[in-house]
C-alpha positions in Angstrom: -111.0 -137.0 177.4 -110.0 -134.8 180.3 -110.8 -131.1 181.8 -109.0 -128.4 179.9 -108.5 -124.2 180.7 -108.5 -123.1 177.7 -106.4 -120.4 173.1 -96.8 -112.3 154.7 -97.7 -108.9 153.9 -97.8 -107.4 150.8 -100.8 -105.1 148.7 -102.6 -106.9 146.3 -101.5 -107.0 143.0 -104.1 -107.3 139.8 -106.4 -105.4 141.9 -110.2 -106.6 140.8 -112.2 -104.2 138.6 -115.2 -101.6 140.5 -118.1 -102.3 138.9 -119.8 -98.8 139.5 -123.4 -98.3 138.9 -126.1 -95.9 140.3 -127.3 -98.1 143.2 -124.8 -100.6 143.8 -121.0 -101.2 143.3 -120.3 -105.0 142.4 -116.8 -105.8 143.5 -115.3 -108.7 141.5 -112.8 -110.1 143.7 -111.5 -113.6 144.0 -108.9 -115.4 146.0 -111.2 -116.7 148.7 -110.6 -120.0 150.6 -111.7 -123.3 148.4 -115.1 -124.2 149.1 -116.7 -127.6 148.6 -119.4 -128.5 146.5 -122.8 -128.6 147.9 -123.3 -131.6 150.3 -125.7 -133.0 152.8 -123.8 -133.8 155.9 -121.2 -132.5 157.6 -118.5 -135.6 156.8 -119.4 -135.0 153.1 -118.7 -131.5 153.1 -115.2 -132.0 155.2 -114.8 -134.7 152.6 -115.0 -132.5 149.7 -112.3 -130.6 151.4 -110.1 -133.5 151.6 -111.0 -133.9 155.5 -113.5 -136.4 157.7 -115.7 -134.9 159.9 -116.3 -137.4 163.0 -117.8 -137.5 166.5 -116.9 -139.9 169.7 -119.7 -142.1 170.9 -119.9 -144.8 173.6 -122.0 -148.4 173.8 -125.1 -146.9 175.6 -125.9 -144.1 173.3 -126.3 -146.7 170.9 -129.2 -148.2 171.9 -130.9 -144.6 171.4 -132.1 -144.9 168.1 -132.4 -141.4 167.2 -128.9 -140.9 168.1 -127.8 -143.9 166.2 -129.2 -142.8 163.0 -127.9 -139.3 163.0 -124.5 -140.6 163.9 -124.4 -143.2 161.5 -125.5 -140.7 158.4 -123.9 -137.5 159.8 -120.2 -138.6 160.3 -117.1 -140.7 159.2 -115.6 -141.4 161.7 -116.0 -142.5 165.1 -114.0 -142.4 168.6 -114.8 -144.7 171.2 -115.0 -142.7 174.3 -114.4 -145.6 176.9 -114.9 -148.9 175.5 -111.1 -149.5 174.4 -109.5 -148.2 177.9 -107.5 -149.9 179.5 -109.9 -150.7 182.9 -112.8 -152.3 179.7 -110.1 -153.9 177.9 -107.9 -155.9 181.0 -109.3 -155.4 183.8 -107.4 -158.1 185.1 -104.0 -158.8 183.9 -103.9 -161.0 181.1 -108.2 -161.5 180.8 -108.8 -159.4 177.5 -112.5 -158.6 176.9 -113.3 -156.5 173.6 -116.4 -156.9 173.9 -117.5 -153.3 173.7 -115.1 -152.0 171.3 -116.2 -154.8 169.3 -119.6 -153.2 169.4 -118.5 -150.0 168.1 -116.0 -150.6 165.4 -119.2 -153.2 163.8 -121.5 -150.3 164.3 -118.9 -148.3 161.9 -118.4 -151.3 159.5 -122.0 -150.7 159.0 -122.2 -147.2 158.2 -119.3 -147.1 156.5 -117.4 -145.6 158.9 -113.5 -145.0 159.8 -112.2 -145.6 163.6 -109.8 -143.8 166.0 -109.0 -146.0 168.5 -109.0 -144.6 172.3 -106.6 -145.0 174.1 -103.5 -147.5 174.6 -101.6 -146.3 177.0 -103.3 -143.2 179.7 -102.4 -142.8 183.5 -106.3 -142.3 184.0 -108.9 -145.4 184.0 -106.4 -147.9 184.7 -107.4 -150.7 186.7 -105.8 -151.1 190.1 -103.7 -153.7 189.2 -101.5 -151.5 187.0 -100.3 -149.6 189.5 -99.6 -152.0 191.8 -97.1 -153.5 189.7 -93.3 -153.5 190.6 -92.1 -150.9 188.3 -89.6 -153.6 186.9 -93.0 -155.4 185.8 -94.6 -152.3 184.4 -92.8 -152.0 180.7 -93.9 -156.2 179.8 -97.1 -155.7 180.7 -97.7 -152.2 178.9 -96.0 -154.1 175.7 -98.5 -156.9 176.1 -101.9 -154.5 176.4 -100.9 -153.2 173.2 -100.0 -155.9 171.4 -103.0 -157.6 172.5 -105.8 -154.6 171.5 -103.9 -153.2 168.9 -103.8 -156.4 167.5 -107.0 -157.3 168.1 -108.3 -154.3 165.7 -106.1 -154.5 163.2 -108.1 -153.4 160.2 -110.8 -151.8 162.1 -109.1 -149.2 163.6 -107.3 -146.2 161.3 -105.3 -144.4 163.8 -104.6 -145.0 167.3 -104.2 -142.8 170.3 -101.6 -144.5 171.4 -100.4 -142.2 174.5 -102.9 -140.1 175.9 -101.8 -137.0 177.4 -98.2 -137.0 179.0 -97.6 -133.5 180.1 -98.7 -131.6 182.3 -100.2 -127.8 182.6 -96.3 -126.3 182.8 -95.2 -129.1 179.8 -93.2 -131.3 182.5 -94.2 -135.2 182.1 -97.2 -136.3 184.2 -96.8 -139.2 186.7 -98.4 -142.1 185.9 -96.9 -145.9 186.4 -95.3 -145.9 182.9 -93.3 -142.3 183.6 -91.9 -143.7 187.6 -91.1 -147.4 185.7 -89.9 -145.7 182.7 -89.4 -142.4 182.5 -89.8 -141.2 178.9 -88.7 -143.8 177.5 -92.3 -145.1 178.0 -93.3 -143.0 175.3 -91.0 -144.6 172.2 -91.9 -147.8 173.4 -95.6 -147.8 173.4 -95.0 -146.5 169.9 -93.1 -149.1 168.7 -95.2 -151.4 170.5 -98.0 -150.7 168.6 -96.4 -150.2 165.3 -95.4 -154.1 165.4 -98.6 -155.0 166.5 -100.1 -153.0 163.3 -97.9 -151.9 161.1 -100.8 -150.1 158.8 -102.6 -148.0 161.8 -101.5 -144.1 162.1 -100.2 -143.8 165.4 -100.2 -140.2 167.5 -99.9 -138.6 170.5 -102.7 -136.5 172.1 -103.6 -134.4 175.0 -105.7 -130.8 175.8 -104.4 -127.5 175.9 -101.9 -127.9 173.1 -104.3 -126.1 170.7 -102.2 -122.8 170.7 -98.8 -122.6 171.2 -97.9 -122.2 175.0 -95.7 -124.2 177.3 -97.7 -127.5 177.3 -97.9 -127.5 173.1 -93.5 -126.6 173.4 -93.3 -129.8 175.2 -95.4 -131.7 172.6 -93.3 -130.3 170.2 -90.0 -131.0 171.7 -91.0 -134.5 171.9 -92.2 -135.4 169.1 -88.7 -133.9 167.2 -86.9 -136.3 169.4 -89.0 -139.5 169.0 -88.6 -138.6 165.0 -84.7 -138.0 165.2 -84.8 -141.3 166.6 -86.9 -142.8 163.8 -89.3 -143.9 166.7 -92.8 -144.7 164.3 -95.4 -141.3 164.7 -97.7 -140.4 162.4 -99.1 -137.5 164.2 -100.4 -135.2 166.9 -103.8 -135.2 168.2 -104.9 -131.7 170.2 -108.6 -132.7 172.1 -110.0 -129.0 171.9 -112.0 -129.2 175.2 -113.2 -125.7 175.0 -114.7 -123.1 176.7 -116.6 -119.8 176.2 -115.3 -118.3 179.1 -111.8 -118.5 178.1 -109.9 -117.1 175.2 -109.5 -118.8 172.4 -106.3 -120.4 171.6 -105.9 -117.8 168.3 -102.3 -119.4 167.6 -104.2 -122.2 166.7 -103.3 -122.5 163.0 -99.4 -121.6 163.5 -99.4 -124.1 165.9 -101.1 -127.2 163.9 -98.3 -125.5 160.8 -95.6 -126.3 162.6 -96.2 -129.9 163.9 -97.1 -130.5 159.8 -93.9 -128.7 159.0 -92.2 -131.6 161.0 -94.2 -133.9 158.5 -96.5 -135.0 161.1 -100.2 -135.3 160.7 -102.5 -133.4 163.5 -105.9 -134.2 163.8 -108.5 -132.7 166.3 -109.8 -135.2 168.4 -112.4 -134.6 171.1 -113.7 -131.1 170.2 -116.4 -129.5 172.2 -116.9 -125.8 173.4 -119.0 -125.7 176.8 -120.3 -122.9 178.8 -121.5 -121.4 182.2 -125.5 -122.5 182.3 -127.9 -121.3 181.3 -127.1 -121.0 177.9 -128.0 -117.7 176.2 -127.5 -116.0 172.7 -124.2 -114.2 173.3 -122.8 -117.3 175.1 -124.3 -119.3 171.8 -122.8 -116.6 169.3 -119.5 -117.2 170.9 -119.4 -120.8 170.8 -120.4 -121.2 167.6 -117.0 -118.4 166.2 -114.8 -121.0 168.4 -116.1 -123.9 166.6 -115.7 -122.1 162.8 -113.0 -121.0 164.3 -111.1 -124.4 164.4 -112.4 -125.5 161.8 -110.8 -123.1 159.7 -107.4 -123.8 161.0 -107.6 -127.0 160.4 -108.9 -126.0 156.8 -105.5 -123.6 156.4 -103.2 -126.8 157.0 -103.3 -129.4 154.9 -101.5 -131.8 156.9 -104.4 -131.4 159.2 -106.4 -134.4 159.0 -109.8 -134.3 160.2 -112.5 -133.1 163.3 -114.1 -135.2 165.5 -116.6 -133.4 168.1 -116.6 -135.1 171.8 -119.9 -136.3 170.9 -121.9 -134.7 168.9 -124.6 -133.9 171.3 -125.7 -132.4 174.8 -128.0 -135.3 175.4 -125.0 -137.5 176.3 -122.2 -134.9 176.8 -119.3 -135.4 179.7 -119.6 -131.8 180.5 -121.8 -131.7 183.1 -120.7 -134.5 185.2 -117.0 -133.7 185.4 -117.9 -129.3 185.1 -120.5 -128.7 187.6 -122.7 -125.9 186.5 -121.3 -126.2 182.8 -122.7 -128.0 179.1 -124.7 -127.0 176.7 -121.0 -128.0 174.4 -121.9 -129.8 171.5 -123.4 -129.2 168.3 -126.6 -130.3 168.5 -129.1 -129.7 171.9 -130.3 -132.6 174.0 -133.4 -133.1 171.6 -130.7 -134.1 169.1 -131.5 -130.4 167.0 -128.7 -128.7 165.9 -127.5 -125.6 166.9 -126.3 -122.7 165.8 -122.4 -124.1 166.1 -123.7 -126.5 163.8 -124.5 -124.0 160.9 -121.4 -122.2 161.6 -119.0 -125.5 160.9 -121.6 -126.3 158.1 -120.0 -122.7 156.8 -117.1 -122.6 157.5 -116.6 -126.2 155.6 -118.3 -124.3 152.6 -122.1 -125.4 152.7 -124.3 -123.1 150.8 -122.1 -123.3 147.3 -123.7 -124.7 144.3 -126.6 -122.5 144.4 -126.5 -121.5 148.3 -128.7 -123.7 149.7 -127.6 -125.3 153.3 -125.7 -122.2 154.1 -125.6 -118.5 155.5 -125.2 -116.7 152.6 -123.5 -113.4 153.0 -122.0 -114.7 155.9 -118.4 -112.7 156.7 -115.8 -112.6 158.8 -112.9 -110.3 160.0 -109.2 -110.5 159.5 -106.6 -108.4 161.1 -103.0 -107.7 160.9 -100.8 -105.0 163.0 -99.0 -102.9 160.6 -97.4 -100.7 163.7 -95.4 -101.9 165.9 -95.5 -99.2 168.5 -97.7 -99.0 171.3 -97.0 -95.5 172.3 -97.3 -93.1 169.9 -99.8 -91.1 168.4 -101.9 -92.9 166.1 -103.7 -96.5 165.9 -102.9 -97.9 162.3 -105.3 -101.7 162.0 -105.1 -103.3 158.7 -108.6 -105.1 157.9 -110.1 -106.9 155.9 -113.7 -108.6 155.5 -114.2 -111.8 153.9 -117.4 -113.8 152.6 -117.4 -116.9 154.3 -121.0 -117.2 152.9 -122.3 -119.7 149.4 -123.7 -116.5 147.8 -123.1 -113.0 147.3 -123.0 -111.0 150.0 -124.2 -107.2 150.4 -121.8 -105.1 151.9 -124.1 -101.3 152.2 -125.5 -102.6 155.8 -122.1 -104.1 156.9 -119.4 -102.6 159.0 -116.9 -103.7 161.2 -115.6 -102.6 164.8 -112.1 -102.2 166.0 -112.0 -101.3 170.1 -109.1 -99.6 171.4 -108.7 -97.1 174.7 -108.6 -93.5 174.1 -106.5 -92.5 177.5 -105.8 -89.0 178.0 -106.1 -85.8 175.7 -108.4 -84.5 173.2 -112.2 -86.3 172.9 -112.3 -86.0 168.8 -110.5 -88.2 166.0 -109.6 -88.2 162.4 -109.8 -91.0 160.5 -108.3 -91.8 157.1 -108.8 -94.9 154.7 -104.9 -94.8 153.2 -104.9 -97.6 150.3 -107.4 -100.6 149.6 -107.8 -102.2 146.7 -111.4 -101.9 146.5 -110.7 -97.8 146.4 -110.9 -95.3 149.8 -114.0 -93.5 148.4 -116.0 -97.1 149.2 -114.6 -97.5 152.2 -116.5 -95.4 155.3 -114.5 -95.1 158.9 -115.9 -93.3 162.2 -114.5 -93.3 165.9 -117.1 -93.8 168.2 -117.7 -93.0 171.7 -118.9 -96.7 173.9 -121.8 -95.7 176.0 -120.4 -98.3 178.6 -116.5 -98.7 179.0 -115.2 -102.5 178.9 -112.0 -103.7 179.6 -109.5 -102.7 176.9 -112.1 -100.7 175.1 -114.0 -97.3 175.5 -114.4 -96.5 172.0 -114.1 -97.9 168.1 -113.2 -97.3 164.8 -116.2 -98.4 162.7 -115.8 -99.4 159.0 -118.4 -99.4 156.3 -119.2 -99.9 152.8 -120.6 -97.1 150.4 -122.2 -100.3 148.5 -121.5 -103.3 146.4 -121.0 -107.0 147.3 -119.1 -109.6 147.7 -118.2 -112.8 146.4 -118.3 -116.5 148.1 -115.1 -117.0 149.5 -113.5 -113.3 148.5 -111.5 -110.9 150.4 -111.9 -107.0 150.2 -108.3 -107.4 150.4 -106.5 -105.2 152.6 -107.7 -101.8 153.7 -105.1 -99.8 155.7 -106.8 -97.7 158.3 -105.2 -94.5 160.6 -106.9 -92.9 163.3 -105.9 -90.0 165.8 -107.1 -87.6 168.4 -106.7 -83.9 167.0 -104.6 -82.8 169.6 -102.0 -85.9 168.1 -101.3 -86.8 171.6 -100.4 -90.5 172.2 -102.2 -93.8 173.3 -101.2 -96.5 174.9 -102.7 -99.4 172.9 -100.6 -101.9 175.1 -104.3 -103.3 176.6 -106.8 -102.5 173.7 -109.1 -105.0 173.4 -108.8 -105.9 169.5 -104.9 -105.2 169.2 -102.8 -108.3 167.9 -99.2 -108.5 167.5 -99.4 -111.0 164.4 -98.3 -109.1 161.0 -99.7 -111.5 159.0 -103.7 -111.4 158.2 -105.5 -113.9 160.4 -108.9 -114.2 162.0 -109.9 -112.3 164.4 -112.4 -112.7 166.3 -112.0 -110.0 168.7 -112.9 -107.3 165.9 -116.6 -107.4 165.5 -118.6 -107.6 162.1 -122.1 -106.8 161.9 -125.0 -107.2 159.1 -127.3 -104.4 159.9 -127.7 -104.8 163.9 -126.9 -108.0 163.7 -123.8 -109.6 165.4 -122.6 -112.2 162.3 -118.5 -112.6 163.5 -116.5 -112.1 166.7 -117.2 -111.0 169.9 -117.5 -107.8 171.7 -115.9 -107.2 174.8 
């Protein structure tokens, strides 16, 4: 746990048939993500999906009993959030106590429950003997820690975080006593370490701000090719997802979990949560809860990507405020132990709501983008969008439409726009350029999209609809700063184009 900052083209072929009748136009279309079957909590739905949904906890939330019962039914898996450190586990050299840990991995005996083990080998809560070691001392008594605790769970604990956060901001190696006594080297070692001391445990690295790709995630990456080049054992990567509202969110997210799996790692995330400024309010709310769907949907799109566990899964005992003065409200549920809106969206996105709808947000959608111009200068804007139901039933699209901001800069006040190919026909497809009443950063007008009628599946795409706007003079813009501009040309989420169910904000978020 620590503070964190932060994050193949082609039209569709078999195109679905256009139901037309005289109030409604049903479009058949399929090809959606797979959705799970109907389930009660949110580890059964991530399990239907071939994922565990978990949460961290610590020994004094336990004695809550309300907490306690939501987290024993709710998830399956559990993350000690300090009992297993180093300053619990030897706080003087060579007296073990696993007392605590003992504590939690009976709890999750109990309920059924799979453990992450937290953490072997971390510069932070170390007790002081550790670093007053000779460095020539250091390397024996880091082996012994983790032979002692990693043998003393083997067979409760699954996986291991078994070095916590190495690098730092700018992806150089953080100074700790392992790094000055070591150097890298300390890395390989505590993974071998623990790999003889439990030879069945999945074993991974993890730190913050490697969610998108970025100089700290490079360095991840560079790493963990070497340690597997050398055969050193690693299972996977673990990125924490410390969150915030305030701060874009790391939309490379999925490319970057790809390409760790591509190396035939594993990546799990580990210590999810998504705080804000206090107070909380609705658009602060409406934007946490897109960043929470939003990861889990990456880690839905890779299959190497193992499971979720949220940093606790409520406010009432959340880190946040202590260590982020002025900051909380991050979790999923509120410090009554209610849930909260993020809580239906990850209930979505994991596909609650199929088998007859209930437990979901039917005719729930959400945007995708891809840039289909590379040019930033000339004289038309040229999106590609589409909308898909993320929803467990049917949605209606006649009250839906999407927004696309952009900056007009200089020349004429009126626009064209033109629908040029979708596969659910132009003539149901309805496009504007509007004026903004109040300029933001990166946007001062946008092209809204409609639907004539119809609906739309669970878990369908319109499929692609190719969209051209310009001013009538044809003189140029410079889209170089416009708010909801990517430079990805494949379709992804995107949460900086808006979608909206009457009034009603449903995806994104407006600038």
């Amino acid at each position: 746990m620590s503070s964190v900052m932060r994050c193949g083209h082609g039209r569709t072929r078999g195109l679905p048939a256009l139901l037309v009748g005289a109030l409604t136009l049903a479009f058949a279309l399929t090809g959606g993500p797979a959705t799970a079957a109907q389930q009660d909590t949110l580890h059964e739905l991530a399990a239907a999906q071939g994922k565990y949904f978990g949460s961290a906890t610590d020994n004094p939330e336990l004695s809550d009993a309300a907490y306690a019962a939501t987290l024993g039914s709710e998830f399956g898996q559990i993350t000690p959030g300090n009992s297993m450190k180093w300053d619990t586990t030897e706080p003087v050299q060579g007296q073990f106590d696993f007392t605590k840990g003992d504590v939690i991995t009976a709890f999750a005996a109990q309920h059924d429950q799979t453990v992450r083990g937290h953490t072997l080998v971390w510069h932070s809560q170390l007790p002081s003997w550790v670093g007053n070691l000779p460095p020539a001392q250091v390397e024996a008594a880091m082996t012994r820690h983790i032979t002692e605790e990693a043998t003393h769970y083997r067979g409760a604990v699954t996986a291991w975080d078994v070095v916590n956060e190495p690098f730092n901001e700018d992806g150089t190696f953080r100074t700790s006593p392992f790094y000055t006594a070591m150097g890298t080297d300390y890395v390989a070692t505590a993974l071998r370490a623990a790999h003889a001391a439990d030879p069945d445990a999945k074993l991974y690295l993890n730190d913050y701000n490697i969610e998108g790709l970025g100089a700290k995630s490079d360095a991840m990456y560079a790493l963990v090719s070497e340690l597997l080049d050398e055969g050193v054992p690693l299972d996977g990567v673990g990125m924490q997802a410390h969150l915030a509202v305030q701060y874009g969110f790391p939309y490379q997210m999925q490319a970057n979990m790809r390409r760790f799996a591509d190396l035939g790692l594993d990546v799990a995330v580990t210590e999810l949560d998504v705080r804000m400024q206090l107070p909380s309010d609705t658009a602060k709310s409406d934007t946490q809860a897109a960043y929470y769907r939003q990861v889990v949907e990456a880690c839905l799109a890779v299959e190497r990507c193992v499971g979720i566990t949220v940093w606790d899964y409520t406010d009432k005992y959340s880190w946040v405020p202590s260590t982020f003065p002025g900051q909380g409200a991050a979790n999923l549920y509120d410090e009554n132990l209610l849930p909260k809106p993020a809580h239906g969206a990850v209930r979505t996105a994991l596909g609650a709501g199929d088998d007859g709808g209930q437990g979901g947000e039917p005719g729930a959608f959400k945007a995708q983008y891809r840039n289909t111009d590379a040019s930033v200068g000339d004289n038309q804007i040229k999106p590609g969008l589409q909308l898909v139901n993320t929803g467990g039933t049917a949605g209606d699209l006649s009250d839906v439409t999407l927004r696309y901001w952009f900056t007009a800069g200089n020349g004429a006040a009126t626009y064209s726009s033109w629908c040029d190919w979708s596969p659910i026909g132009c003539s149901h497809v309805t496009h504007r350029v509007v004026a903004m009443d109040t300029p933001e950063a990166g946007a001062d007008h946008y092209l809204e999209v409609g639907f004539t009628g119809g609906s739309l599946a669970p878990g369908a795409s319109t499929g692609e609809i190719q969209l051209r706007l310009n001013k009538t003079d044809w003189s140029a813009f410079d889209e170089s700063d416009d708010y909801s501009r990517g430079s990805g040309t494949s379709y992804a989420d995107a949460p900086k184009i808006a979608v909206y169910a009457g009034d009603e904000l449903v995806w994104g978020i407006e600038p």
